[in-house]
PDB file of the backbone (N, CA, C, O) and the ligand in Angstrom, with CONECT records:
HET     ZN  A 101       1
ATOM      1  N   UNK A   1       0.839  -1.198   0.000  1.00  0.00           N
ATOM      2  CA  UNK A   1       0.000   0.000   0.000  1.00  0.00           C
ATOM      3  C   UNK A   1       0.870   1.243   0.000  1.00  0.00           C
ATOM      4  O   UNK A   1       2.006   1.183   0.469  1.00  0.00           O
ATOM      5  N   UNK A   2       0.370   2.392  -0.520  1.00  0.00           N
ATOM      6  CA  UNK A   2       1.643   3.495  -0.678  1.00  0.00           C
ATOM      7  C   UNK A   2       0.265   4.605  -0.215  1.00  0.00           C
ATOM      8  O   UNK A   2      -0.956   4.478  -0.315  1.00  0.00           O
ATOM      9  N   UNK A   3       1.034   5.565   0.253  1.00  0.00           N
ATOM     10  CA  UNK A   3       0.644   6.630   0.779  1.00  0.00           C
ATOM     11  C   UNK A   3       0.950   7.822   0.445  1.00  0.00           C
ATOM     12  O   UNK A   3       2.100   8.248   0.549  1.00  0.00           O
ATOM     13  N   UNK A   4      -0.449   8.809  -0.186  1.00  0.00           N
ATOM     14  CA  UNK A   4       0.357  10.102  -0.349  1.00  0.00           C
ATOM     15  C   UNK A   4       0.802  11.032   0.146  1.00  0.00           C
ATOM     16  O   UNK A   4       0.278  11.670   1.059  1.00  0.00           O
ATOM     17  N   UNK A   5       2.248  11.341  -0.585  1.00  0.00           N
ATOM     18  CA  UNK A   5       3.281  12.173   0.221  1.00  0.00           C
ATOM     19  C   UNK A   5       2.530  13.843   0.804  1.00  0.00           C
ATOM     20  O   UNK A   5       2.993  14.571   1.682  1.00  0.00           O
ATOM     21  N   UNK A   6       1.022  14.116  -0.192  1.00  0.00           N
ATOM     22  CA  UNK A   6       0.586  15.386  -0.268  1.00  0.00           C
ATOM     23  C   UNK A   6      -0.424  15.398   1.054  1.00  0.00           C
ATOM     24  O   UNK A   6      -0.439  16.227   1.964  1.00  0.00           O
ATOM     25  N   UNK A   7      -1.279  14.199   0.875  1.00  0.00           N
ATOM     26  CA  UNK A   7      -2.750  14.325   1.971  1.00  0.00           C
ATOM     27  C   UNK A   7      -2.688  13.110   2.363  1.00  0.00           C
ATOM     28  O   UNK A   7      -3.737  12.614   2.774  1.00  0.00           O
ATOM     29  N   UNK A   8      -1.483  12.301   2.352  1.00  0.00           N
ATOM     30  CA  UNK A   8      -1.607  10.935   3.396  1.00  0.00           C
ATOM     31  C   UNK A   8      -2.768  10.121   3.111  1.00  0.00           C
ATOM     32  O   UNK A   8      -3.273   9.304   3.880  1.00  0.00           O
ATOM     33  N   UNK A   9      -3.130  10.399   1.999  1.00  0.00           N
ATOM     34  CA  UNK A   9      -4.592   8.508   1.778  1.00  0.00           C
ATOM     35  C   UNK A   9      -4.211   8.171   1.104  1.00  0.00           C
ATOM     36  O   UNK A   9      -3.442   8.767   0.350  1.00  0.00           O
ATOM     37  N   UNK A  10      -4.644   6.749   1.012  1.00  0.00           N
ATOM     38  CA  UNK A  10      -4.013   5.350   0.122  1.00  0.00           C
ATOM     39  C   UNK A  10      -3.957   5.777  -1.077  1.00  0.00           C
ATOM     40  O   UNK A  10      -4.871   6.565  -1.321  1.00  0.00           O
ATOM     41  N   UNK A  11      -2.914   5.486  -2.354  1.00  0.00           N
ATOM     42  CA  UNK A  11      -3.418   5.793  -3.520  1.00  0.00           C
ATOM     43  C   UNK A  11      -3.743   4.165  -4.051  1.00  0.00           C
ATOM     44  O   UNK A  11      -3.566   3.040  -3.585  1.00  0.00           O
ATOM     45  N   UNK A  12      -4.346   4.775  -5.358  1.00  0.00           N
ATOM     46  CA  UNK A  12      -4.492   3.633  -5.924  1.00  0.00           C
ATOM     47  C   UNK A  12      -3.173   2.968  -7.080  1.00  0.00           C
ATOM     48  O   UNK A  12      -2.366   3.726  -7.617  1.00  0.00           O
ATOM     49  N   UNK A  13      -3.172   1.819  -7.249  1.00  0.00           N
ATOM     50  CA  UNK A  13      -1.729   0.964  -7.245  1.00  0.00           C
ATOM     51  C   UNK A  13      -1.673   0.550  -8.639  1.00  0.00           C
ATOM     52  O   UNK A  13      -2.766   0.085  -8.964  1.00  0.00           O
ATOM     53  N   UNK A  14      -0.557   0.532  -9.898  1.00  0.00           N
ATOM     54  CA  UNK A  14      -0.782  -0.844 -10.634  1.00  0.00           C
ATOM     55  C   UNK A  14      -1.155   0.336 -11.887  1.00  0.00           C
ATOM     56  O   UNK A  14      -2.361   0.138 -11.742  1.00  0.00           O
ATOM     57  N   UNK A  15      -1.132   0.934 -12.511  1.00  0.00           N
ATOM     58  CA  UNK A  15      -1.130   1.898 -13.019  1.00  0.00           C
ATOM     59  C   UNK A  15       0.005   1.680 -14.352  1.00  0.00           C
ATOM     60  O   UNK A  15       1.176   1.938 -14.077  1.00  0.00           O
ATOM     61  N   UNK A  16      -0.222   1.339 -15.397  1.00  0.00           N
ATOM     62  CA  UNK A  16       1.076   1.597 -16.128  1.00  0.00           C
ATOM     63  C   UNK A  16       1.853   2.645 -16.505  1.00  0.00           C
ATOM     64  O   UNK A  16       1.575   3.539 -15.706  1.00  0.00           O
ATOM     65  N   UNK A  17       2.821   3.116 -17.410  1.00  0.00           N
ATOM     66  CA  UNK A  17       3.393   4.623 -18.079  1.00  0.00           C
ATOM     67  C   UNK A  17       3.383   4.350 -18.682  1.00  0.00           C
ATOM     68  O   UNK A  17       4.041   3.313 -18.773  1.00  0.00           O
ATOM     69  N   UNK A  18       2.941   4.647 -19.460  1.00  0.00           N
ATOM     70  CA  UNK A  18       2.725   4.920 -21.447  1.00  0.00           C
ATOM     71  C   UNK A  18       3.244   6.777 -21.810  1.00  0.00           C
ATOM     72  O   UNK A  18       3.181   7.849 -21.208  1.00  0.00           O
ATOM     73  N   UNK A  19       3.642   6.380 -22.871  1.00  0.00           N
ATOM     74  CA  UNK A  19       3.844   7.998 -23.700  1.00  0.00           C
ATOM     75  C   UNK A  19       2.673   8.173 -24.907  1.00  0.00           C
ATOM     76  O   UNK A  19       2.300   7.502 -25.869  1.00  0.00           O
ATOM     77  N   UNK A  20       2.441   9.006 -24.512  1.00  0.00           N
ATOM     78  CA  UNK A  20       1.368   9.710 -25.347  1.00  0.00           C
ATOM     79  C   UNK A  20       1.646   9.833 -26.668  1.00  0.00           C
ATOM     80  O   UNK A  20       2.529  10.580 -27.089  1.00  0.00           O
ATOM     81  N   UNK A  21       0.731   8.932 -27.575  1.00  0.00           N
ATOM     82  CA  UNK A  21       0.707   8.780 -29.256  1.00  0.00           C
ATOM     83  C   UNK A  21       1.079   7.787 -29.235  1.00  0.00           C
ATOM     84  O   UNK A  21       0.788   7.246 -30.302  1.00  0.00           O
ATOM     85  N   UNK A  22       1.966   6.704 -28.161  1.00  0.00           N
ATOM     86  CA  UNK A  22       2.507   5.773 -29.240  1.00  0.00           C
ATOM     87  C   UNK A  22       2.612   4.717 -27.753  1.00  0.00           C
ATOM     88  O   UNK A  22       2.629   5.085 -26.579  1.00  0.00           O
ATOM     89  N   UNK A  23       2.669   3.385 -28.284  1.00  0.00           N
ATOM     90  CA  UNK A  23       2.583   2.517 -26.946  1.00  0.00           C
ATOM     91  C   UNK A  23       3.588   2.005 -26.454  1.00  0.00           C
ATOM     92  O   UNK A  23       3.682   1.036 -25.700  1.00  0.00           O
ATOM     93  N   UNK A  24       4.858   3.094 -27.169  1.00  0.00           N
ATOM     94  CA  UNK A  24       5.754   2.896 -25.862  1.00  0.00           C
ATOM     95  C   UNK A  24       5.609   3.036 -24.574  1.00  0.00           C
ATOM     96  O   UNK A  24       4.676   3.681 -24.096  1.00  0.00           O
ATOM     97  N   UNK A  25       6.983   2.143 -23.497  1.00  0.00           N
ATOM     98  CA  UNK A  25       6.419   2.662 -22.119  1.00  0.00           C
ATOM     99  C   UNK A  25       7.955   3.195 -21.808  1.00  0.00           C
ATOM    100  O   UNK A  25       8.833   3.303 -22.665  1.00  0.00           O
ATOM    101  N   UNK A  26       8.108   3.530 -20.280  1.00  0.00           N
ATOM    102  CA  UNK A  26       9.391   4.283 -20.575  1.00  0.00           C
ATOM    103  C   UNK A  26      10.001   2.792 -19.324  1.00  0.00           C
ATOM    104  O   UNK A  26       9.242   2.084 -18.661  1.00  0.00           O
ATOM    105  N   UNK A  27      11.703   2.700 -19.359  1.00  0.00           N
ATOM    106  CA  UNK A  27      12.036   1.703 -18.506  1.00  0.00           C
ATOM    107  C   UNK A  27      13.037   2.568 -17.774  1.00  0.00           C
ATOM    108  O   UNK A  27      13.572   3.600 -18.178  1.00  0.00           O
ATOM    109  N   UNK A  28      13.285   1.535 -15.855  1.00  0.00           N
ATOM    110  CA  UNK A  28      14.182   2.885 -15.314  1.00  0.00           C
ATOM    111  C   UNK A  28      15.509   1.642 -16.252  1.00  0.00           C
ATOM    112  O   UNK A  28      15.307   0.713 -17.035  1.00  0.00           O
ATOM    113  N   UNK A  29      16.623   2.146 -15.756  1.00  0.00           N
ATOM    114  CA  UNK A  29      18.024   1.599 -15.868  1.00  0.00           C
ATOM    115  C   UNK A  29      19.176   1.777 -15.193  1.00  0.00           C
ATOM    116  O   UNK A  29      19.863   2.798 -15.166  1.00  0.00           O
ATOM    117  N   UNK A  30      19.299   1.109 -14.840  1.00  0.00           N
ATOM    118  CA  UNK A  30      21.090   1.530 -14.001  1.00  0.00           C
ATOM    119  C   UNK A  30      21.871   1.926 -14.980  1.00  0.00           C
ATOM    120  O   UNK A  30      21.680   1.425 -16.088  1.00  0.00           O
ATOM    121  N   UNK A  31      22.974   2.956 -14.796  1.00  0.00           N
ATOM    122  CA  UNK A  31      24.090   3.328 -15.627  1.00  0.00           C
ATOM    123  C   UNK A  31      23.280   4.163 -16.861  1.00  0.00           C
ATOM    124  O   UNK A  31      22.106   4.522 -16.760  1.00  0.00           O
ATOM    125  N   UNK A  32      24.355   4.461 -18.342  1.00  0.00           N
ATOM    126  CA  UNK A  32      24.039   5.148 -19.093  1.00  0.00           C
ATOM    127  C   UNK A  32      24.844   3.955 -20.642  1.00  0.00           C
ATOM    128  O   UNK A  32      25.774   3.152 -20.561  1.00  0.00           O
ATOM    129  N   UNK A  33      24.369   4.168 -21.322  1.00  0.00           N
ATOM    130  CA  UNK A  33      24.341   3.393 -22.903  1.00  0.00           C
ATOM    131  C   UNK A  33      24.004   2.672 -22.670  1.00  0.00           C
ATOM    132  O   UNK A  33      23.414   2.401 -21.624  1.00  0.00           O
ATOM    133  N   UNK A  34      24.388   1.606 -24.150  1.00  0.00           N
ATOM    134  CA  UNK A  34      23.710   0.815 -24.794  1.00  0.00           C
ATOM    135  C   UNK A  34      23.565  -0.124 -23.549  1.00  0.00           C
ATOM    136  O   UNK A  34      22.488  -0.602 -23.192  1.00  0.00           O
ATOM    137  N   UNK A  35      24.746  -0.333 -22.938  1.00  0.00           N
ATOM    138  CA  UNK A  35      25.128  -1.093 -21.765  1.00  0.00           C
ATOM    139  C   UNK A  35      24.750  -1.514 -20.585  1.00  0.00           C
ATOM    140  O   UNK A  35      25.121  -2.446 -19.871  1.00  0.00           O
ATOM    141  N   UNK A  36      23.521  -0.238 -20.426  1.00  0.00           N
ATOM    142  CA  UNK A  36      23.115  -0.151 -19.230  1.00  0.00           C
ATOM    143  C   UNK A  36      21.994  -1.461 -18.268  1.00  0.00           C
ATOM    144  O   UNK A  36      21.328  -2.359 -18.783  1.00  0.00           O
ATOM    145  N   UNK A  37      22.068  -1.279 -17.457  1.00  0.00           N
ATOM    146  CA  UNK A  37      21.552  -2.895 -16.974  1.00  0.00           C
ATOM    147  C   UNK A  37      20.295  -2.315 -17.238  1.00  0.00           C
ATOM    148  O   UNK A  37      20.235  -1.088 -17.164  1.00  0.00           O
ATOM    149  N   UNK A  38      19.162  -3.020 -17.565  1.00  0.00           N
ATOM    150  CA  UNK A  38      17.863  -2.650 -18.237  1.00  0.00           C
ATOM    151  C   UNK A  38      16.841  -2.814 -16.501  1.00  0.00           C
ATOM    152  O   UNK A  38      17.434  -3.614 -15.779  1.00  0.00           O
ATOM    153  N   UNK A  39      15.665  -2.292 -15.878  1.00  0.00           N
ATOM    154  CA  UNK A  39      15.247  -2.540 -14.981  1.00  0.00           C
ATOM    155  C   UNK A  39      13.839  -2.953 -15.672  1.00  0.00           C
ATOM    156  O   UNK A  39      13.402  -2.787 -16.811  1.00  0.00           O
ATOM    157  N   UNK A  40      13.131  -3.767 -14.107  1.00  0.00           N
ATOM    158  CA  UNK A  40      11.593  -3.312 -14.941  1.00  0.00           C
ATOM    159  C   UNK A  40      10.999  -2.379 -14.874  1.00  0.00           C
ATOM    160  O   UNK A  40      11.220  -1.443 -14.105  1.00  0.00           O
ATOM    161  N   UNK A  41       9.959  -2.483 -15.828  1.00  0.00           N
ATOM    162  CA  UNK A  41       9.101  -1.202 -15.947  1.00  0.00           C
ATOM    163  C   UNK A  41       8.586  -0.639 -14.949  1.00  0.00           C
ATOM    164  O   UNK A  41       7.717  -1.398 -14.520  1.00  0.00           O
ATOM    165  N   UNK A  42       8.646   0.295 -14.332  1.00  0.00           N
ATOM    166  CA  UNK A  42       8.128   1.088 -13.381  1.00  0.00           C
ATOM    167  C   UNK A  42       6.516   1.476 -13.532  1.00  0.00           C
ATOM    168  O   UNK A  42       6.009   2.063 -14.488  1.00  0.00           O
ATOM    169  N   UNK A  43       5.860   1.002 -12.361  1.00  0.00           N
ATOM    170  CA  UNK A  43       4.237   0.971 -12.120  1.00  0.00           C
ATOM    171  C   UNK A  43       3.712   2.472 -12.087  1.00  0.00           C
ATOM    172  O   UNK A  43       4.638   3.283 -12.075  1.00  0.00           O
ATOM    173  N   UNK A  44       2.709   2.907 -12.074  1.00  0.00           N
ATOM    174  CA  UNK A  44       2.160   4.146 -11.201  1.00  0.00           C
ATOM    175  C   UNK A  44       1.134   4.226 -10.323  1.00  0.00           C
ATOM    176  O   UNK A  44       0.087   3.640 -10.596  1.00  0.00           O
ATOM    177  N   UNK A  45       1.273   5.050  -8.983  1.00  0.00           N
ATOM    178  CA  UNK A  45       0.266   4.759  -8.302  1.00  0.00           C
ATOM    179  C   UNK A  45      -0.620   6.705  -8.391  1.00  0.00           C
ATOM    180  O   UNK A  45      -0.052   7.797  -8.399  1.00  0.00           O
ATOM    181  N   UNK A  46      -1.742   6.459  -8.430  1.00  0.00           N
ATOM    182  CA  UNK A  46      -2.554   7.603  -8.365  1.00  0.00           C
ATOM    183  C   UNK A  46      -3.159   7.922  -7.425  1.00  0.00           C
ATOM    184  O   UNK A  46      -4.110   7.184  -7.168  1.00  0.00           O
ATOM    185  N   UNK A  47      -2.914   9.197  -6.422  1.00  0.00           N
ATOM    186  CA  UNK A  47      -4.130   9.314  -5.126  1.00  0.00           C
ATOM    187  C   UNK A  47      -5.362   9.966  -6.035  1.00  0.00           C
ATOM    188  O   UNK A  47      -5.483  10.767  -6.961  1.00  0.00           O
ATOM    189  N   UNK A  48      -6.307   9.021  -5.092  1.00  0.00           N
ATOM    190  CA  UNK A  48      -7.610   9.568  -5.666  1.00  0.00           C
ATOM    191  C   UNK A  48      -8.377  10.637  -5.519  1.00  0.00           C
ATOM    192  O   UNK A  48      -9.265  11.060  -6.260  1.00  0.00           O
ATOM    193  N   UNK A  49      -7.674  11.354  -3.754  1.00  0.00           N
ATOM    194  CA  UNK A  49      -7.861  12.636  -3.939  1.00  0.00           C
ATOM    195  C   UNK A  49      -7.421  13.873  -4.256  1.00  0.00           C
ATOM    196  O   UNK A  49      -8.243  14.775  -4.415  1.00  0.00           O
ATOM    197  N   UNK A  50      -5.844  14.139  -4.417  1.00  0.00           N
ATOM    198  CA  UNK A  50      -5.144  15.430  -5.386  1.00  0.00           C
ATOM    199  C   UNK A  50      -4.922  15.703  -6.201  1.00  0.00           C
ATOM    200  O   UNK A  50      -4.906  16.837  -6.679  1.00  0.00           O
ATOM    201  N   UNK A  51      -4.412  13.701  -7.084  1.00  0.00           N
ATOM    202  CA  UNK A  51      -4.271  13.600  -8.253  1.00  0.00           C
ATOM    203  C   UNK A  51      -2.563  13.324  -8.179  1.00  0.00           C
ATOM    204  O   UNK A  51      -1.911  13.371  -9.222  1.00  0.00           O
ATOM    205  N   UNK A  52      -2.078  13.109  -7.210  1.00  0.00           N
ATOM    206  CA  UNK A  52      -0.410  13.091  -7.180  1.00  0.00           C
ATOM    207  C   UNK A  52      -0.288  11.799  -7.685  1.00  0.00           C
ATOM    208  O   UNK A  52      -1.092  10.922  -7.368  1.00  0.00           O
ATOM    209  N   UNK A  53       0.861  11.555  -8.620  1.00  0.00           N
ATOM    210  CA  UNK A  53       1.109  10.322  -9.296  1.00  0.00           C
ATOM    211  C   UNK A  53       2.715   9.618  -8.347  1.00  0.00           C
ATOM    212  O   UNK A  53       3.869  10.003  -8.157  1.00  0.00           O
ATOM    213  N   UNK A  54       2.451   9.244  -8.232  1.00  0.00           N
ATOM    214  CA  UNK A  54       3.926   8.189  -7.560  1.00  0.00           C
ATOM    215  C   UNK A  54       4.291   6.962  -8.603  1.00  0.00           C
ATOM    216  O   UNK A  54       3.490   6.073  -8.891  1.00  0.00           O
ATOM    217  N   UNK A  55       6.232   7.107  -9.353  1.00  0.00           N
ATOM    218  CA  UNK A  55       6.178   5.654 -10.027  1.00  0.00           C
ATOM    219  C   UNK A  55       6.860   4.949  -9.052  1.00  0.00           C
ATOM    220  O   UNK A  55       7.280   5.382  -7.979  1.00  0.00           O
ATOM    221  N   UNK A  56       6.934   3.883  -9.485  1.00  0.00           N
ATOM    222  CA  UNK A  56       7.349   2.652  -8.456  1.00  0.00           C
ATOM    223  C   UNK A  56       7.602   1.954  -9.259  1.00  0.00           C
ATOM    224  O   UNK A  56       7.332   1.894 -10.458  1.00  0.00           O
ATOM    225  N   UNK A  57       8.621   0.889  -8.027  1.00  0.00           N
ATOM    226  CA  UNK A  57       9.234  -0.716  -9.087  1.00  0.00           C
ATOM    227  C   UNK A  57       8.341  -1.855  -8.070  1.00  0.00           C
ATOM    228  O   UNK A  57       7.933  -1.895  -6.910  1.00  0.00           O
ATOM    229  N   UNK A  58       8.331  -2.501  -8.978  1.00  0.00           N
ATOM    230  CA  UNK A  58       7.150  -3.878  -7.781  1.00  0.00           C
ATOM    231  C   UNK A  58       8.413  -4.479  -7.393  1.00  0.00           C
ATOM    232  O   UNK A  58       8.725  -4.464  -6.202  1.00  0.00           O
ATOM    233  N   UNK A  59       9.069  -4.932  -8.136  1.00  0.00           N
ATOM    234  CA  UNK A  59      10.315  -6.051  -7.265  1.00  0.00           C
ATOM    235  C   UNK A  59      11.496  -5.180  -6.662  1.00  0.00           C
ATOM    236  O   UNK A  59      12.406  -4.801  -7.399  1.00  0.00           O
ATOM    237  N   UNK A  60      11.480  -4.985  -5.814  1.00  0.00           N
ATOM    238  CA  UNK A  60      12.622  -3.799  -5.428  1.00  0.00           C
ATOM    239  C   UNK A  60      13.607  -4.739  -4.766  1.00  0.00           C
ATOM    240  O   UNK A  60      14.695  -4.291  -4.403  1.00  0.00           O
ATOM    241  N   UNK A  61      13.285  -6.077  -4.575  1.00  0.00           N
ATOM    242  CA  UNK A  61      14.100  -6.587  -3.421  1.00  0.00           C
ATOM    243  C   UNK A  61      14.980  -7.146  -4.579  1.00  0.00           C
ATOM    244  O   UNK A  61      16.184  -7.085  -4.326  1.00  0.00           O
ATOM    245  N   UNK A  62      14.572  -7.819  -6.116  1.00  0.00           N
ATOM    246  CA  UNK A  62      15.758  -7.862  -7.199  1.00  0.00           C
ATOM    247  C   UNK A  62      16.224  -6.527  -7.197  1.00  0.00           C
ATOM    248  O   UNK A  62      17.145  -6.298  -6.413  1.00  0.00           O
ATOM    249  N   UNK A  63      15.771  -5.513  -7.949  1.00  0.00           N
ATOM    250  CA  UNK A  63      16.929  -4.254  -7.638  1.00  0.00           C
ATOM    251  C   UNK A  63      18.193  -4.300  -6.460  1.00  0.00           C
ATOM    252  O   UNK A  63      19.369  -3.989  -6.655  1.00  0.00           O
ATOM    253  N   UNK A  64      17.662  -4.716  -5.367  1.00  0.00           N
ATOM    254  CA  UNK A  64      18.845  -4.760  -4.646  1.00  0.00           C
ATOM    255  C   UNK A  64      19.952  -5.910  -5.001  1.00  0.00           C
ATOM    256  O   UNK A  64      21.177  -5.856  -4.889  1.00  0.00           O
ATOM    257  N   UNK A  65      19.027  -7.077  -5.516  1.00  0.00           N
ATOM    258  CA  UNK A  65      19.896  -8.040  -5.616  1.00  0.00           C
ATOM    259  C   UNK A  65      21.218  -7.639  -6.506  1.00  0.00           C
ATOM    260  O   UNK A  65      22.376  -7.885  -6.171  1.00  0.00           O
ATOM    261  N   UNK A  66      20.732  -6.846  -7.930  1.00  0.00           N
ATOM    262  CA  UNK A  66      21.337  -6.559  -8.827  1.00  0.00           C
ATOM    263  C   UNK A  66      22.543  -5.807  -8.568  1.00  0.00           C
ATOM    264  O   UNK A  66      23.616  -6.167  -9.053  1.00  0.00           O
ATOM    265  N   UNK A  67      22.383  -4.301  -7.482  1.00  0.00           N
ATOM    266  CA  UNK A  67      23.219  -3.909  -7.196  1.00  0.00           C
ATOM    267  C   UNK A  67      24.045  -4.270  -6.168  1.00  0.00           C
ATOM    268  O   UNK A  67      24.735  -3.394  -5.646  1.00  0.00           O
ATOM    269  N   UNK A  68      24.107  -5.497  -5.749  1.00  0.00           N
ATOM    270  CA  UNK A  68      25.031  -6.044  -5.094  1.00  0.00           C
ATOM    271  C   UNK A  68      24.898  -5.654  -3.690  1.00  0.00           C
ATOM    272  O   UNK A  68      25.699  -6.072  -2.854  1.00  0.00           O
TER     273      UNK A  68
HETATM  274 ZN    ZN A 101      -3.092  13.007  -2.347  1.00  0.00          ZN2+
END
């Protein structure tokens, strides 16, 4: 459950990122080029009452794994 940082109520969870026109989505990544370790796609959560968007990673506990 995540909480907003603005008015403290639950937001809602599970949310994808898409870019507008086209169905790309955007990915985070460690490092910079071609090289870079690829992450997963980052979720979004929406409070239902301000409208504040929060992204998020669901597996955070691999992220850690990754960075050692
Ligand atoms: Zn809020």
């Amino acid at each position: 459950m995540r909480i907003c940082p603005q008015c403290q109520c639950e937001m809602l969870e599970g949310f994808d990122v898409k870019v507008e026109g086209a169905a790309y989505g955007i990915k985070i990544s460690a490092g910079t080029g071609i090289f870079a370790k690829r992450l997963e796609k980052p979720k979004v959560a929406v409070c239902p009452q301000c409208g504040e968007i929060s992204l998020y990673i669901e597996h955070v506990d691999q992220l850690r794994k990754n960075r050692g």
